[in-house]
SEMARKOL-372313 format. One record per residue: x, y, z of N, C-alpha, C, O in turn. Coordinates in nm, 4 decimals. Example, Ala and Ser with C-alpha at 12.3 -4.5 7.8 and 13.67 -1.06 7.14 Angstrom:
REM residues 2
> 1.3190, -0.5690, 0.7800, 1.2300, -0.4500, 0.7800, 1.3200, -0.3300, 0.7800, 1.4236, -0.3319, 0.8465
> 1.2850, -0.2250, 0.7080, 1.3670, -0.1060, 0.7140, 1.2900, 0.0030, 0.7870, 1.3409, 0.1138, 0.8039
This chain:
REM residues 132
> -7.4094, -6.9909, -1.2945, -7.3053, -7.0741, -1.3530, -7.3476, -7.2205, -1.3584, -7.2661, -7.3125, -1.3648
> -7.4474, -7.2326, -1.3562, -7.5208, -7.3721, -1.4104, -7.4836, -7.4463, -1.5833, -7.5290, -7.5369, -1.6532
> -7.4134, -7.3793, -1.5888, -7.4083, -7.4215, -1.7234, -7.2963, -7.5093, -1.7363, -7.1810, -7.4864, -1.7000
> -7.3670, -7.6713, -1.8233, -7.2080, -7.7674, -1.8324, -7.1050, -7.7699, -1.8755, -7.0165, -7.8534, -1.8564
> -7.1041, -7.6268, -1.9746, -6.9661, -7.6515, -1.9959, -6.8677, -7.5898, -1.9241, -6.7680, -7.5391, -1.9755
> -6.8958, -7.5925, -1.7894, -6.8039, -7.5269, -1.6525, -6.7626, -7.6471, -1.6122, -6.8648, -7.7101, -1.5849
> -6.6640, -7.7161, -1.5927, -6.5936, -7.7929, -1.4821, -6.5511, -7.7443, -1.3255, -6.5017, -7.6403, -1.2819
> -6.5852, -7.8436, -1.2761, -6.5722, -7.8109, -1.1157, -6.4994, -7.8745, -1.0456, -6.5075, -7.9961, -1.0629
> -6.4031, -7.8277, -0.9433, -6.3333, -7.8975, -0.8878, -6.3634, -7.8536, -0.7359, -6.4230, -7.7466, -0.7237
> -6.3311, -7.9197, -0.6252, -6.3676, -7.8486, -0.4932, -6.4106, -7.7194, -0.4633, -6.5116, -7.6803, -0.4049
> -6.3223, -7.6632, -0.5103, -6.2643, -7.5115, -0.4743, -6.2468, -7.4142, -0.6058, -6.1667, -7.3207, -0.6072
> -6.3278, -7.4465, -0.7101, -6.3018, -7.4000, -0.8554, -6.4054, -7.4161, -0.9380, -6.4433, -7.5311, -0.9602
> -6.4762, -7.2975, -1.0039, -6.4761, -7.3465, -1.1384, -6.4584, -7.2842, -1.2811, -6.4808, -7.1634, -1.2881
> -6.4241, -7.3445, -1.3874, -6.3692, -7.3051, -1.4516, -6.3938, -7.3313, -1.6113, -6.4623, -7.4264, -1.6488
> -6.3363, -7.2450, -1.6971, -6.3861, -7.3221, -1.8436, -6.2098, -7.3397, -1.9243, -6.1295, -7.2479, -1.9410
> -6.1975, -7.4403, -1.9500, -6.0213, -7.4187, -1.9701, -6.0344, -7.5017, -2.1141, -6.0280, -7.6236, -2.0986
> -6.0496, -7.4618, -2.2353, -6.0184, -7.5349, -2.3302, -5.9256, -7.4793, -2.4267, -5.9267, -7.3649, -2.4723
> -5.8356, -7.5848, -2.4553, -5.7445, -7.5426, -2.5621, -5.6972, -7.6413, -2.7058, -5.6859, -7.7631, -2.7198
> -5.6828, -7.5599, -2.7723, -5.6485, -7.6421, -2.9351, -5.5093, -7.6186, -2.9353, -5.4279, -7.5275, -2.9203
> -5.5186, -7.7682, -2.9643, -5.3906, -7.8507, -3.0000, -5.3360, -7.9009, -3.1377, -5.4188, -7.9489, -3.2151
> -5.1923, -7.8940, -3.1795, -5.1675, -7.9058, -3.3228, -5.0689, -7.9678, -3.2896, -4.9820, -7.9274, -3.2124
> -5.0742, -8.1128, -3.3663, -4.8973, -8.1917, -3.3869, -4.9170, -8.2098, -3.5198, -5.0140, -8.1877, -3.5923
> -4.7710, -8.2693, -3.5463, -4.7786, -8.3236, -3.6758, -4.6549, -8.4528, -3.7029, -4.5401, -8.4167, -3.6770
> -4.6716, -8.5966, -3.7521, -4.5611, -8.7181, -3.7577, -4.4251, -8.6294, -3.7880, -4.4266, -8.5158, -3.8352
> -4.3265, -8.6920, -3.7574, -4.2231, -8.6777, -3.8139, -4.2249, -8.6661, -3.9411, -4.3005, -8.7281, -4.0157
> -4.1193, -8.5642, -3.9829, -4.1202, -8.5174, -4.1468, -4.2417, -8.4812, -4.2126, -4.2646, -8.4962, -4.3326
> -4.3223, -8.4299, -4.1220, -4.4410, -8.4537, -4.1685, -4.5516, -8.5423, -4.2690, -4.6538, -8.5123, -4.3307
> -4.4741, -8.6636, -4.2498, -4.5333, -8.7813, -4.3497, -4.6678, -8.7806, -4.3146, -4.7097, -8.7800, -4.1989
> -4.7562, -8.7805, -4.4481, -4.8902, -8.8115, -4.4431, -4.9533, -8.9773, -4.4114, -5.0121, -9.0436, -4.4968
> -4.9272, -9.0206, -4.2786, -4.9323, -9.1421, -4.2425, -5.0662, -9.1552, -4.1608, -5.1045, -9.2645, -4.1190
> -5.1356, -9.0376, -4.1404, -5.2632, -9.0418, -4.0507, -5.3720, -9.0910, -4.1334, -5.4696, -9.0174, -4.1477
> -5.3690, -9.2286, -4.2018, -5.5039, -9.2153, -4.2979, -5.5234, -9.3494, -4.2633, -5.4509, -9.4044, -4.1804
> -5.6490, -9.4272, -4.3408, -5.7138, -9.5234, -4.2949, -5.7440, -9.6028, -4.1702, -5.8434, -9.5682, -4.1063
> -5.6820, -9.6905, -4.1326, -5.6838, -9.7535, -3.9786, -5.5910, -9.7031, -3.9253, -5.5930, -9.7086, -3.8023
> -5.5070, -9.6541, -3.9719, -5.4034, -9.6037, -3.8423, -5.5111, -9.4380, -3.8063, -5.5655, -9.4340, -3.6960
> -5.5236, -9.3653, -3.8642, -5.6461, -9.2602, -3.8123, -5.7719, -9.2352, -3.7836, -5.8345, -9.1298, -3.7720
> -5.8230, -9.4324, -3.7660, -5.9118, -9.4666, -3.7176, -5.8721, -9.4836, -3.5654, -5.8979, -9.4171, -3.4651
> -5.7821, -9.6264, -3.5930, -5.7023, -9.5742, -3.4115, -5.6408, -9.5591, -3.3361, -5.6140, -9.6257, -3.2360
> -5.5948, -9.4300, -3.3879, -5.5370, -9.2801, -3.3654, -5.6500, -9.1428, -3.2779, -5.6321, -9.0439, -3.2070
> -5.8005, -9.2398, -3.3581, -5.9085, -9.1164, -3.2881, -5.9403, -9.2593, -3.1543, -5.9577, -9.2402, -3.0339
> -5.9396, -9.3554, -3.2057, -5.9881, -9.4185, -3.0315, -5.8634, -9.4173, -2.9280, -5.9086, -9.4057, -2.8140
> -5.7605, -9.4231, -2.9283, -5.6735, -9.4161, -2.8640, -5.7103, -9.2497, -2.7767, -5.7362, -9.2395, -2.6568
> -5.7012, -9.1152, -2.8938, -5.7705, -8.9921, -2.8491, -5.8515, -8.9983, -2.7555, -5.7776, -8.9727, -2.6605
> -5.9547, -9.0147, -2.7122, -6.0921, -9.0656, -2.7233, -6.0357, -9.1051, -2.5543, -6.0423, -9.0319, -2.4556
> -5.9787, -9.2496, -2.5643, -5.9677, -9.3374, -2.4811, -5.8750, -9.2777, -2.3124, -5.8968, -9.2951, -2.1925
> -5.7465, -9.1879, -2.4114, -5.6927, -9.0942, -2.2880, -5.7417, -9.0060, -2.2386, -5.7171, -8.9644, -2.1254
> -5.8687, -8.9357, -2.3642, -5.9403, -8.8266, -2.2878, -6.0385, -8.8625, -2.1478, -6.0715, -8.7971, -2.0488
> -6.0691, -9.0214, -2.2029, -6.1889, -9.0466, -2.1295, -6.1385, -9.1042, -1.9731, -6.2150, -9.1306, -1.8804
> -5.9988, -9.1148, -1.9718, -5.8901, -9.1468, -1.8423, -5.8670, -9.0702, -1.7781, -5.8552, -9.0946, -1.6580
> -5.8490, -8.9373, -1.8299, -5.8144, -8.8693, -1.7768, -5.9011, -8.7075, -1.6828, -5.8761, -8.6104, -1.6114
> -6.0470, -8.8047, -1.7778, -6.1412, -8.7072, -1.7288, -6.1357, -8.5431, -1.8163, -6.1741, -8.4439, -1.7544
> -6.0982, -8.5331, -1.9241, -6.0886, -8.4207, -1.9989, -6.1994, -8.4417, -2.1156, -6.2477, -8.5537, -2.1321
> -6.2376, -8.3348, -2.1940, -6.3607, -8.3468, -2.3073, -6.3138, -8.3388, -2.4104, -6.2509, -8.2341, -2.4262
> -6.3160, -8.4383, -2.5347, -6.2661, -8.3373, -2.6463, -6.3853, -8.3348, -2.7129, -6.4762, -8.4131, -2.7402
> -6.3434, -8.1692, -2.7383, -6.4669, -8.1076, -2.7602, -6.5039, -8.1229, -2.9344, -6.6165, -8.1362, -2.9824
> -6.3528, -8.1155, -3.0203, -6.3497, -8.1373, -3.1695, -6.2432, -8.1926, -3.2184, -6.1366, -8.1708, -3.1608
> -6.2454, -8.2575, -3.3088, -6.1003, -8.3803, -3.3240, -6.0910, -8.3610, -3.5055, -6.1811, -8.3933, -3.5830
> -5.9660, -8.3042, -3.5415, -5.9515, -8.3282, -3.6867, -5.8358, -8.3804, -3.7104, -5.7273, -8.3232, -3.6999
> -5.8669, -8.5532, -3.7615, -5.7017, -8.5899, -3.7607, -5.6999, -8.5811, -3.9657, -5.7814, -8.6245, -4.0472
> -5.5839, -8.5144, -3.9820, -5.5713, -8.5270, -4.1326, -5.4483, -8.6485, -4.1861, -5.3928, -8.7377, -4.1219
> -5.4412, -8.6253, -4.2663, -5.3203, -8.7331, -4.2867, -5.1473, -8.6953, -4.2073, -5.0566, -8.7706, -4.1718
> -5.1629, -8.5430, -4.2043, -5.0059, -8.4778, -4.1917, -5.0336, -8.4221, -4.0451, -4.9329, -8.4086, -3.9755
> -5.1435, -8.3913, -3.9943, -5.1597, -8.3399, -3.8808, -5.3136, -8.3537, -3.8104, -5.4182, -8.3919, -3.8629
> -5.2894, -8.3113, -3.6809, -5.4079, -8.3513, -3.5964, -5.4447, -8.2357, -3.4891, -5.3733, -8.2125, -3.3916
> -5.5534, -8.1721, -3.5155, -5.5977, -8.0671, -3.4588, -5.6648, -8.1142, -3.3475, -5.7558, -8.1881, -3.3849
> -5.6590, -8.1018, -3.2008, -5.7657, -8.0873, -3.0698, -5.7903, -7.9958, -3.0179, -5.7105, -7.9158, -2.9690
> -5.9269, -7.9895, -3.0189, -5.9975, -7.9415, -2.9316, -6.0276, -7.9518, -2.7703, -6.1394, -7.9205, -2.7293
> -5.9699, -7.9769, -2.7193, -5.9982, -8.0436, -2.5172, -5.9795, -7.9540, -2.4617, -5.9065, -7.8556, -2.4723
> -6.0876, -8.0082, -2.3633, -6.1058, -7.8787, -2.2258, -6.0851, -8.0387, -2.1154, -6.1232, -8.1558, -2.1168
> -5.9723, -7.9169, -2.0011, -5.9086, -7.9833, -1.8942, -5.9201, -7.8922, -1.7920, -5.9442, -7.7760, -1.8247
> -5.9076, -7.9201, -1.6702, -5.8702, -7.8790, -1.5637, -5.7495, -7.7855, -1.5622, -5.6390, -7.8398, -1.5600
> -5.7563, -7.6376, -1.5633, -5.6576, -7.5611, -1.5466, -5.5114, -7.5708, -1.4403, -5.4018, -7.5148, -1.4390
> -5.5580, -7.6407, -1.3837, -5.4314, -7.7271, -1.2770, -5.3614, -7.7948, -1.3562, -5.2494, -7.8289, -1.3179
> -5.4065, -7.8319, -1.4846, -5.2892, -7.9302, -1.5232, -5.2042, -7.8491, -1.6652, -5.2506, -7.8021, -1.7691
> -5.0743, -7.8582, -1.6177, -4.9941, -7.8025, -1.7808, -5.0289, -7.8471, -1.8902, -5.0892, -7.9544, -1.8894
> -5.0016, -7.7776, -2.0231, -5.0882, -7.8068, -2.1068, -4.9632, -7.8988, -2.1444, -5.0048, -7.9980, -2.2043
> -4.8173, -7.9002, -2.1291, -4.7799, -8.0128, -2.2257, -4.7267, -8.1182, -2.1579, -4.6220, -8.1774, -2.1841
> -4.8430, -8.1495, -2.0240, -4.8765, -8.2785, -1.9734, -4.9903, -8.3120, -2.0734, -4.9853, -8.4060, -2.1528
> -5.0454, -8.2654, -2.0666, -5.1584, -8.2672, -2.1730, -5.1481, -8.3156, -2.3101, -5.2509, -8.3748, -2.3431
> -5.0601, -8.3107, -2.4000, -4.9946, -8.3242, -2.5198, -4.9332, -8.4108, -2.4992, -4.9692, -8.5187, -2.5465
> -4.8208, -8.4034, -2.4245, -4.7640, -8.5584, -2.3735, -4.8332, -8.6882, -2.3600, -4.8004, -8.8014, -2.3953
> -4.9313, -8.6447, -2.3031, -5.0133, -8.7774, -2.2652, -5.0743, -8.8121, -2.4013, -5.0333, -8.9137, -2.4573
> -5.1531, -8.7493, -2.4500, -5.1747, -8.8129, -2.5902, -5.0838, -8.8346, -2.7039, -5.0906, -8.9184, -2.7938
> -5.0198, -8.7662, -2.6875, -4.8832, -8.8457, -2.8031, -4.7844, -8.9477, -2.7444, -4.7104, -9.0336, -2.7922
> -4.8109, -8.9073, -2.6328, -4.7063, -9.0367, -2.5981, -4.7582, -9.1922, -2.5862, -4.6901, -9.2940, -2.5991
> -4.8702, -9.1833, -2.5636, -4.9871, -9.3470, -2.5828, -4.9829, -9.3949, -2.7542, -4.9641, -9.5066, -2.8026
> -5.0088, -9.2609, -2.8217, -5.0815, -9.2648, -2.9298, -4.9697, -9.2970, -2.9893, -5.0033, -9.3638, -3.0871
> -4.8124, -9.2841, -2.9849, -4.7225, -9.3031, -3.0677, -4.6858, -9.4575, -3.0256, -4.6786, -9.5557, -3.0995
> -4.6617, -9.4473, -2.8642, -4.6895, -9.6338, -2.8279, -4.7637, -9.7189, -2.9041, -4.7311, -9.8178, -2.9697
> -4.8683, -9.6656, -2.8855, -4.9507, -9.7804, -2.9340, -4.9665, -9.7707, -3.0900, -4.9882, -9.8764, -3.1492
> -4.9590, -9.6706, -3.1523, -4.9409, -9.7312, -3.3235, -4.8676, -9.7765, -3.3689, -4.8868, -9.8444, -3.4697
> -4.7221, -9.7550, -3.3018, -4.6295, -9.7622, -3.3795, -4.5888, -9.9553, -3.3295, -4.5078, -10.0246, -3.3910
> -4.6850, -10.0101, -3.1864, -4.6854, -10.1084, -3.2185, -4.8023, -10.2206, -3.2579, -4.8176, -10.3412, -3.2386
> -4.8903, -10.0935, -3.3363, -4.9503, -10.2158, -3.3964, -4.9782, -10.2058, -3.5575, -5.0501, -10.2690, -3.6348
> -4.8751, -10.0818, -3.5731, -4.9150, -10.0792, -3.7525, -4.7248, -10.0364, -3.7630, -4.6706, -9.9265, -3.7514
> -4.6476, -10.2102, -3.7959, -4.5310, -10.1822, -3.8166, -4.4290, -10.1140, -3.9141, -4.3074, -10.1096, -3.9329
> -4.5861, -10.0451, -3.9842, -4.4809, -9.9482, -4.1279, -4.4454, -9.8557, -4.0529, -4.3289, -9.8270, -4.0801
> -4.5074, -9.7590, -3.9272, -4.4842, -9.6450, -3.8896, -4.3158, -9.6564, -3.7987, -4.2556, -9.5606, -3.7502
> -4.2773, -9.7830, -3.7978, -4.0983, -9.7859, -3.7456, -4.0185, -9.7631, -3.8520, -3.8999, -9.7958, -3.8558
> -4.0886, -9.6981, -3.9553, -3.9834, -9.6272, -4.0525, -3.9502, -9.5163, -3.9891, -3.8335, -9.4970, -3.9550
> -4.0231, -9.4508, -3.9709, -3.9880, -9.3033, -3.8384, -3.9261, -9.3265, -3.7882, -3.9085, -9.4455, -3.7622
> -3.8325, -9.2098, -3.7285, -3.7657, -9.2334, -3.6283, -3.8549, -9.2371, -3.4809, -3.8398, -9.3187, -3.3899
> -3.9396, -9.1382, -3.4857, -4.0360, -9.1335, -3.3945, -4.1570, -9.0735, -3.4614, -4.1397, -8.9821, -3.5419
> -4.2985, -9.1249, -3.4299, -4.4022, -9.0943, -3.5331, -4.4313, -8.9282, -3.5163, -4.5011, -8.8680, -3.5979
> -4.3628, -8.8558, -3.3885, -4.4610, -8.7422, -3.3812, -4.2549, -8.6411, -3.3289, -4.1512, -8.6636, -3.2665
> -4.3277, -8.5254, -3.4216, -4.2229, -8.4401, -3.3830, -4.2236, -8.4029, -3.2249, -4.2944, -8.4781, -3.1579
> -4.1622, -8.3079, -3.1595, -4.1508, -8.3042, -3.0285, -4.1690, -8.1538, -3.0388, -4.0886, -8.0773, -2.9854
> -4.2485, -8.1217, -3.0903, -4.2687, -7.9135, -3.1475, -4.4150, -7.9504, -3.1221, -4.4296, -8.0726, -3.1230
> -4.5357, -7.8771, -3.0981, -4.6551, -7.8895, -3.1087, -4.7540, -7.7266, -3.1314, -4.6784, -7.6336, -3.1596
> -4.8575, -7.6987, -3.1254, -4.8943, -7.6079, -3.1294, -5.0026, -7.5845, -3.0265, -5.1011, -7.6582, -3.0213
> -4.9848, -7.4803, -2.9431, -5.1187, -7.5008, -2.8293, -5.2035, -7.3361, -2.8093, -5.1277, -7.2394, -2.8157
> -5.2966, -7.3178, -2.7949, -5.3916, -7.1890, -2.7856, -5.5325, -7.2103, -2.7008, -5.6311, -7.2751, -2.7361
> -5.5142, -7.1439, -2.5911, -5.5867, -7.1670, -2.5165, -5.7402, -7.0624, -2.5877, -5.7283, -6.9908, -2.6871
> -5.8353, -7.0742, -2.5313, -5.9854, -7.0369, -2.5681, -6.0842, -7.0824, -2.4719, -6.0718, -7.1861, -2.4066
> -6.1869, -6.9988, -2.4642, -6.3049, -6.9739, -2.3305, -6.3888, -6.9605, -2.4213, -6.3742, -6.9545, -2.5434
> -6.5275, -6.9535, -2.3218, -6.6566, -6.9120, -2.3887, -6.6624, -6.7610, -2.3963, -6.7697, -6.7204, -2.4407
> -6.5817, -6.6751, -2.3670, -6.6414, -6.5389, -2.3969, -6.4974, -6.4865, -2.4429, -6.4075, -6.5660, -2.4153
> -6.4612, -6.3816, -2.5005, -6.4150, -6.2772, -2.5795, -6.3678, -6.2185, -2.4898, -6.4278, -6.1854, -2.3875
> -6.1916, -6.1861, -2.5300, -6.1333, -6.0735, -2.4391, -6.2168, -5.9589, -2.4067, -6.2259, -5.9279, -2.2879
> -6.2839, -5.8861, -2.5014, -6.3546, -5.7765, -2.5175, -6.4922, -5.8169, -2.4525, -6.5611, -5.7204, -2.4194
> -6.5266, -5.8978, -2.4367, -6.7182, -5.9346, -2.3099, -6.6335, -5.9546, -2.1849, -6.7118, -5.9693, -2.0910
> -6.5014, -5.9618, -2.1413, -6.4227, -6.0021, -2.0312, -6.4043, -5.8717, -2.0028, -6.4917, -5.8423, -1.9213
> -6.3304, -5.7682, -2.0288, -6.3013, -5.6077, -2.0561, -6.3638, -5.5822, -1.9755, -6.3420, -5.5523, -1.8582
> -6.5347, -5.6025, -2.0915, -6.6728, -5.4798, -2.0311, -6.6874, -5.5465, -1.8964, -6.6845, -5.4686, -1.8011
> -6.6996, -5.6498, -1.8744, -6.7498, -5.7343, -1.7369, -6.6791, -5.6299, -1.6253, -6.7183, -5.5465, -1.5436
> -6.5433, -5.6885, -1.6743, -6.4516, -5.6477, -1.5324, -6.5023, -5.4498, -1.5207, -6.5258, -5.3916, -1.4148
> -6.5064, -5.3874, -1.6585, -6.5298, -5.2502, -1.6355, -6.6318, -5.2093, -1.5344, -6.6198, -5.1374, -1.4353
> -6.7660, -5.2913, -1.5978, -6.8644, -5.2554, -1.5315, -6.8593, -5.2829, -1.3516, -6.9337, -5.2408, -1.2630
> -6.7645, -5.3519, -1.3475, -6.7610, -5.4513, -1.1827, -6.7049, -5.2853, -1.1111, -6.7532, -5.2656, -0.9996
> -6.6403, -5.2059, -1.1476, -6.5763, -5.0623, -1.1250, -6.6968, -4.9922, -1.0541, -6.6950, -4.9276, -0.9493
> -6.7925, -5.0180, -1.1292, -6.9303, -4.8811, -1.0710, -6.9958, -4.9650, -1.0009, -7.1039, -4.9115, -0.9761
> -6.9899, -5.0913, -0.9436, -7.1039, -5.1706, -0.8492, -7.0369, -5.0939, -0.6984, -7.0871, -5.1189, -0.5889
């Protein structure tokens, strides 16, 4: 288990990544130019606080797909929270068109967790662990 994309904690280790989906209120296409420039450093900036990876980042104009791997100790919609809740702070005070919203980000999100291996390579593992 040398391999980095394992996180370690004392007593743990683990591979915990999950994709994430929001989208602004009303779904207005407001994620474009400098505001989804920084929208990805703000991203970026909580991941790098909080000690989490993001592994792939697609912000579109209407929505914003993540990729991050965290520490399985933590809920995932601490996780979501924390980046929408900075990310709506801080745009909404520094690009004052987005206080047309009522709030820039709905409070619905989309989350799916994912590993490096396949229910089915997990299956055979555990099967084979039967005949040792």
């Amino acid at each position: 288990m040398d391999d980095n994309r394992y996180g370690r904690s004392r007593h743990a280790v683990y591979l915990a990544n999950y994709h994430l989906v929001w989208i602004p209120k009303r779904r207005k296409p407001v994620l474009v130019g400098a505001i989804r420039a920084r929208l990805e450093a703000i991203l970026r900036q909580v991941a790098r606080e909080k000690g989490w990876t993001i592994l792939e980042l697609a912000i579109q104009p209407d929505q914003v797909h993540l990729f991050v791997s965290a520490d399985p100790k933590i809920a995932i919609n601490y996780i979501v929270n924390a980046f929408k809740g900075r990310s709506s702070h801080e745009l909404r005070e520094e690009f004052p068109e987005l206080l047309r919203l009522p709030s820039l980000w709905t409070h619905s999100y989309f989350a799916s967790t994912a590993g490096h291996v396949s229910s089915a390579t997990i299956q055979k593992y555990i099967e084979e662990q039967k005949t040792v």
